[in-house]
C-alpha positions as CSV (number, residue, x, y, z in Angstrom):
1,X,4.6,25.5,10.5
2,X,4.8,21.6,11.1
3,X,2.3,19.3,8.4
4,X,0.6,16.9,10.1
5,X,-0.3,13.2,8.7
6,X,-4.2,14.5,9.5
7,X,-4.0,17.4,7.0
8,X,-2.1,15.8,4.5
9,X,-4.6,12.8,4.5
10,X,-7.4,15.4,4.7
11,X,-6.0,17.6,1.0
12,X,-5.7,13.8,-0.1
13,X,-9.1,13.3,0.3
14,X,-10.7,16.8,-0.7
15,X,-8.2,16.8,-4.3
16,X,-7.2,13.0,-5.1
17,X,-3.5,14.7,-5.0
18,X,-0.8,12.1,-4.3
19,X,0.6,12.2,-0.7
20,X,3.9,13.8,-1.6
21,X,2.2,16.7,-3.7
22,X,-0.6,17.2,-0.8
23,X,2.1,17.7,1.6
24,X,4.1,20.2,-0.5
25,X,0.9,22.3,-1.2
26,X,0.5,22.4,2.4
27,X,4.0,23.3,3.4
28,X,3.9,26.2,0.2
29,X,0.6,27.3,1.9
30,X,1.7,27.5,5.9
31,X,-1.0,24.4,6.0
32,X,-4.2,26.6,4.9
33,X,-6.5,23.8,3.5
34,X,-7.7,26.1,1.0
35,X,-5.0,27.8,-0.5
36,X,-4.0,24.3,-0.9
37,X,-6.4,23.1,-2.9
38,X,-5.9,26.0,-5.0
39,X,-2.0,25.7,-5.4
40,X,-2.9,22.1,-6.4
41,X,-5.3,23.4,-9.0
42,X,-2.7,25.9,-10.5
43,X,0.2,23.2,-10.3
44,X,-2.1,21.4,-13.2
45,X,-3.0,18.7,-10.9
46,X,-6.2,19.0,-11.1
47,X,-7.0,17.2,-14.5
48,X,-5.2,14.4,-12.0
49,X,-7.0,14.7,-9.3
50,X,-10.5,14.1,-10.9
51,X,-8.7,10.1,-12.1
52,X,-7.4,9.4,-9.0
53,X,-10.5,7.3,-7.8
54,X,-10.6,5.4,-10.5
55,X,-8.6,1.6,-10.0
56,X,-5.7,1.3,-11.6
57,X,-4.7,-2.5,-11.5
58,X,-2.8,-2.9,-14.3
59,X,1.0,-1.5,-15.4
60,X,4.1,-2.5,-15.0
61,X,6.6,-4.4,-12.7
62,X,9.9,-3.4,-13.1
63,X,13.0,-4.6,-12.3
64,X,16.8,-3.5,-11.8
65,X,20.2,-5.0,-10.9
66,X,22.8,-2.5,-9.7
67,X,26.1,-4.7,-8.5
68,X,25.0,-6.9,-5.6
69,X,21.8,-4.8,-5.2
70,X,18.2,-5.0,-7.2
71,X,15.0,-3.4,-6.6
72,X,11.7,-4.0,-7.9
73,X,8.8,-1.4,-8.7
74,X,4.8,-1.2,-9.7
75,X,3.7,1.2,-11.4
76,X,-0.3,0.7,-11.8
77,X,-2.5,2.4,-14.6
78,X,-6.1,1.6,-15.4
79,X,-5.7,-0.2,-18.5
80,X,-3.2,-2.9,-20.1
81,X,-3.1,-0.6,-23.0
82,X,-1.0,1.8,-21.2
83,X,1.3,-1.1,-20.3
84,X,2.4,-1.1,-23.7
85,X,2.9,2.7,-24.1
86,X,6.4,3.3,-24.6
87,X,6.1,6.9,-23.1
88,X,4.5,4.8,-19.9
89,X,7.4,1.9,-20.3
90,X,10.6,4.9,-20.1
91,X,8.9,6.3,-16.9
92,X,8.8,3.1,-15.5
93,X,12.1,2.6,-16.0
94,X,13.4,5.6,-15.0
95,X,11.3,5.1,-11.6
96,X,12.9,2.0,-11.4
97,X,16.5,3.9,-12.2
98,X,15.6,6.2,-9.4
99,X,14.5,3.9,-6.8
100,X,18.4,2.0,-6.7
101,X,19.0,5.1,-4.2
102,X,16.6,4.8,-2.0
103,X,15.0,2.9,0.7
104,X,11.4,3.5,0.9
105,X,8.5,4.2,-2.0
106,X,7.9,7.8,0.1
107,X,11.2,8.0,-1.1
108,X,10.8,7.1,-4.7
109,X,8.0,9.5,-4.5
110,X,10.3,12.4,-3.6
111,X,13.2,11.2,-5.9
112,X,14.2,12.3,-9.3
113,X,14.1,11.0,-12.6
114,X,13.4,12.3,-15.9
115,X,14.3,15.9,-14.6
116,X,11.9,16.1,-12.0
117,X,10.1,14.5,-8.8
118,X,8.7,10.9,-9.7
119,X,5.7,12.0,-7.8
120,X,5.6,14.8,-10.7
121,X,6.7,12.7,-13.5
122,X,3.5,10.3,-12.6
123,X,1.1,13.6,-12.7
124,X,2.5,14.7,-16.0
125,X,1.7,11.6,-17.4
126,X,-2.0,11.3,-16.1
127,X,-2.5,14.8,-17.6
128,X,-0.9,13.4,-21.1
129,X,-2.0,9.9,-21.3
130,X,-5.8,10.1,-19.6
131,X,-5.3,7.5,-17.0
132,X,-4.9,7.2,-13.1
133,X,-1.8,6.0,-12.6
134,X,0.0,5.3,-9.0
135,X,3.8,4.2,-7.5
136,X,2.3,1.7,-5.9
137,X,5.6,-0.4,-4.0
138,X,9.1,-0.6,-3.9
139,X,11.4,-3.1,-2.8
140,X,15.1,-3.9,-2.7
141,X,17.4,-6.7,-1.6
142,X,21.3,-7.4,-1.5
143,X,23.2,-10.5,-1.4
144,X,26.9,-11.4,-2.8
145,X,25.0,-11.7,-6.2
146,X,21.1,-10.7,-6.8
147,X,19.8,-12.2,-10.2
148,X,16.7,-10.5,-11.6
149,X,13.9,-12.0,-14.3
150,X,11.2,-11.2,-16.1
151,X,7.6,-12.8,-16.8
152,X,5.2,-11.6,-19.6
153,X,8.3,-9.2,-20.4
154,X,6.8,-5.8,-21.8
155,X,10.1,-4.6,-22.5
156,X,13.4,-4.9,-21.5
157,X,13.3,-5.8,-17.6
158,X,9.8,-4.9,-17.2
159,X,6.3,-6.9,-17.4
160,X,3.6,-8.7,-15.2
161,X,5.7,-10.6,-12.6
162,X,9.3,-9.3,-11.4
163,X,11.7,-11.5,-9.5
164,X,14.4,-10.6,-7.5
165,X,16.8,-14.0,-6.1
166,X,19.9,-12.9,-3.9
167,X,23.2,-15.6,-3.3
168,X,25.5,-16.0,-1.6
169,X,27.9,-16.8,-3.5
170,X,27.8,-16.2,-7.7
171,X,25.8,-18.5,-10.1
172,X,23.9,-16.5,-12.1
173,X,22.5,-19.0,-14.5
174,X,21.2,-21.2,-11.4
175,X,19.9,-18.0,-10.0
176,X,18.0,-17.4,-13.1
177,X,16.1,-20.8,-12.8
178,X,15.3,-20.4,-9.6
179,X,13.8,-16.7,-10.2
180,X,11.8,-19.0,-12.8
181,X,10.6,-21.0,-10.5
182,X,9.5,-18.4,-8.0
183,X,7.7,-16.5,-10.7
184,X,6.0,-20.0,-11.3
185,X,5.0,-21.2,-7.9
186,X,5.1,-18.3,-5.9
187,X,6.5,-19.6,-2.3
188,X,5.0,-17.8,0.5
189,X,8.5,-17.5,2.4
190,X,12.1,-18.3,1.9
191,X,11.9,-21.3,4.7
192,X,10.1,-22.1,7.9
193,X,11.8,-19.5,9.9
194,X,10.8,-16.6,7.6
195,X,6.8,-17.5,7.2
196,X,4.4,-15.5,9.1
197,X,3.1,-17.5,12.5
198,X,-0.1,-16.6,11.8
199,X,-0.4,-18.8,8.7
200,X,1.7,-21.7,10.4
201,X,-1.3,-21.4,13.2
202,X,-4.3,-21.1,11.0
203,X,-2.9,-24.2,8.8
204,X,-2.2,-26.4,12.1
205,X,-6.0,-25.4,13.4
206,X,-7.4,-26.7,10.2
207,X,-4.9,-30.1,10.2
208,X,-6.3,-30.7,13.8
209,X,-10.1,-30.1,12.8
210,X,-9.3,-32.4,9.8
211,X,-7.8,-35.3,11.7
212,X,-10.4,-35.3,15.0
213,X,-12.8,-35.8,12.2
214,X,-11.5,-39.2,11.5
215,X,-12.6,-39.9,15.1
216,X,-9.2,-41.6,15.5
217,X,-6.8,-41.5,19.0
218,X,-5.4,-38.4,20.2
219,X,-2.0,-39.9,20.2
220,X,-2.7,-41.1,15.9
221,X,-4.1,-37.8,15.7
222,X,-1.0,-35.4,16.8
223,X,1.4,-38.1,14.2
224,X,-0.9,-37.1,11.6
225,X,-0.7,-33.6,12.4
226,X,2.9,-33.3,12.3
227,X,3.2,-35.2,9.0
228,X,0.5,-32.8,7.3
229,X,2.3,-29.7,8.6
230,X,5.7,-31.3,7.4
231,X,4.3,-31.3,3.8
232,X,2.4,-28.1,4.1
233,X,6.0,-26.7,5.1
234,X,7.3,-27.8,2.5
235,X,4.7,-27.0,-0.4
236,X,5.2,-23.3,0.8
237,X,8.5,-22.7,1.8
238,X,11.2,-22.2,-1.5
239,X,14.1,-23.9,0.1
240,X,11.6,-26.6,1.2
241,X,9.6,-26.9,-2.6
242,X,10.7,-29.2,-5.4
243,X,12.5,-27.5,-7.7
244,X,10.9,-27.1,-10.8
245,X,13.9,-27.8,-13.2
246,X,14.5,-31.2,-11.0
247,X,11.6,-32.2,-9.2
248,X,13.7,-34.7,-7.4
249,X,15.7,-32.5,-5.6
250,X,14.8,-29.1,-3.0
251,X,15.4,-25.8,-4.1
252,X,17.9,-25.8,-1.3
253,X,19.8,-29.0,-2.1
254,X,19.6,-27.7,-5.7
255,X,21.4,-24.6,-4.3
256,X,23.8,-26.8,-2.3
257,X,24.6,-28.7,-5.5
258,X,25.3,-25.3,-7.4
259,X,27.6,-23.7,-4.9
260,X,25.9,-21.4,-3.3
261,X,23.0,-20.4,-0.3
262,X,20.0,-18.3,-1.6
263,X,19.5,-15.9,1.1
264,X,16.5,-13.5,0.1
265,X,14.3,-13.0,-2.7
266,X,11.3,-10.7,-3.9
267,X,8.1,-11.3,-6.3
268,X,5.9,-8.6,-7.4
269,X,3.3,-9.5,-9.8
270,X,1.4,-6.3,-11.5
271,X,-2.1,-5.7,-9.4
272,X,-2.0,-8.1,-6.6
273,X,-4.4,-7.6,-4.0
274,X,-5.8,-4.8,-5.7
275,X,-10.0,-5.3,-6.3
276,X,-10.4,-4.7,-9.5
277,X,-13.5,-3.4,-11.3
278,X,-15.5,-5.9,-13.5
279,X,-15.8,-4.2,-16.8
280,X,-16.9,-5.8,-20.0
281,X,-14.3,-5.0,-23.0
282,X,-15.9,-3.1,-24.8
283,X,-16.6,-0.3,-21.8
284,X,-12.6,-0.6,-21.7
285,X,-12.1,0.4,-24.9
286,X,-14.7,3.3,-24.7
287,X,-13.6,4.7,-21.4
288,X,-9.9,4.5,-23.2
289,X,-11.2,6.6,-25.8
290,X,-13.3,9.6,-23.6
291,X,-9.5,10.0,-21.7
């Protein structure tokens, strides 16, 4: 029989099972909500199950570089202790491995690495390690030549912030400092045509409350408004910033200069927009212990 989101989100919410492994206990069980819950039990999820409320905001961001394509992943646990696990840091990379081939996190989810699902390779390590731990997001971008880096590295192209810069054309050592810089000042879109209207509108409402503040002419009023939006523009745009290595220049005369257009990139920094629980340091540490 056909597994509807509804039951699926249903299991999710009676067991704490991941999406992929609710919907396989209901396909394996003709979509009885019981037997369900049961297969999950006997699958050893269980021991999962019972950690998946709690937040897991920390973990890794991983990147990886195959010919002109990269991806990025997050891969949350509870704790920055687990970051530096090295049974934690291989999965991650292998999720990372895995997610080259595919388009989509539900996709990662349902991928293989290490020899089995990632959405089982995640469960197994709840079970071993004690903490929730999620595949948070994916994503992946081309170009003639996609440079990756690395902030707060962990390991070996994984740590706190990932960055993903596609050209053009090939430079990878000027791709490289402008990964750098996107790690740094986090731009909220490539250029003016890529940022979300919404933001360009709520930013233009509070220039024009601003200026009719000054109690000034309509006609001085709209001038300043255009000038203030012309700098906001470029404050949050990357082609439009001042590039960190020269201030004096863009980021996309910078680009001009070294031969080639930058034509997509991605950040990911570990936990962001997740709320995370305030917890002194020493409840860390005991919670760490109990598993």
């Amino acid at each position: 029989m056909a597994i509807t989101a509804a039951q699926v989100k249903e299991l999710r919410e009676m067991t704490g099972a991941g999406m992929m492994d609710a919907k396989k206990a209901l396909t394996e069980n003709d979509g009885d909500m019981t037997a369900a819950v049961d297969w999950l039990r006997t699958k050893g999820l269980a021991k999962a199950a019972k950690k998946s409320g709690r937040t897991a905001a920390e973990g890794l961001v991983a990147v990886k570089v195959d010919g002109g394509t990269g991806v990025a992943v997050e891969v949350n646990a509870e704790t920055d202790f687990v970051a530096k696990n090295a049974e934690f840091q291989e999965m991650v990379g292998q999720i990372a491995d895995a997610a080259v081939g595919v388009d989509s996190v539900e996709a990662l989810a349902d991928a293989e690495a290490g020899g089995k699902k990632v959405s089982e390779l995640i469960t197994d390590k709840i079970a071993k390690i004690g903490e929730n731990m999620t595949l948070r997001r994916m994503a992946k971008l081309s170009g003639g030549q996609v440079v990756s880096y690395v902030h707060n590295a962990a390991t070996d192209g994984m740590g706190n912030i990932g960055v993903l810069v596609a050209l053009s054309g090939e430079n990878e050592a000027f791709g490289r400092q402008v990964a750098m810089h996107i790690a740094a000042v986090n731009p909220a879109s490539l250029s003016e045509a890529d940022l979300d209207p919404a933001v360009v509108e709520k930013e233009r409402q509070v220039q024009i409350d601003i200026a009719r503040e000054s109690g000034k002419p309509e006609q001085v009023i709209e001038k300043m408004i255009e000038g203030r939006m012309k700098k906001f523009l470029a404050e949050v745009t990357l082609l439009g910033q001042a590039f960190v290595i020269d201030p004096d220049k863009t980021v996309a005369q910078a680009a001009k200069d070294a031969g080639v257009e930058i034509t997509g990139y991605v950040r990911m920094q570990v936990g962001e927009g997740i709320e995370k629980e305030k917890e002194d340091f020493a409840a860390e540490v005991a919670k760490a212990a109990q598993g």
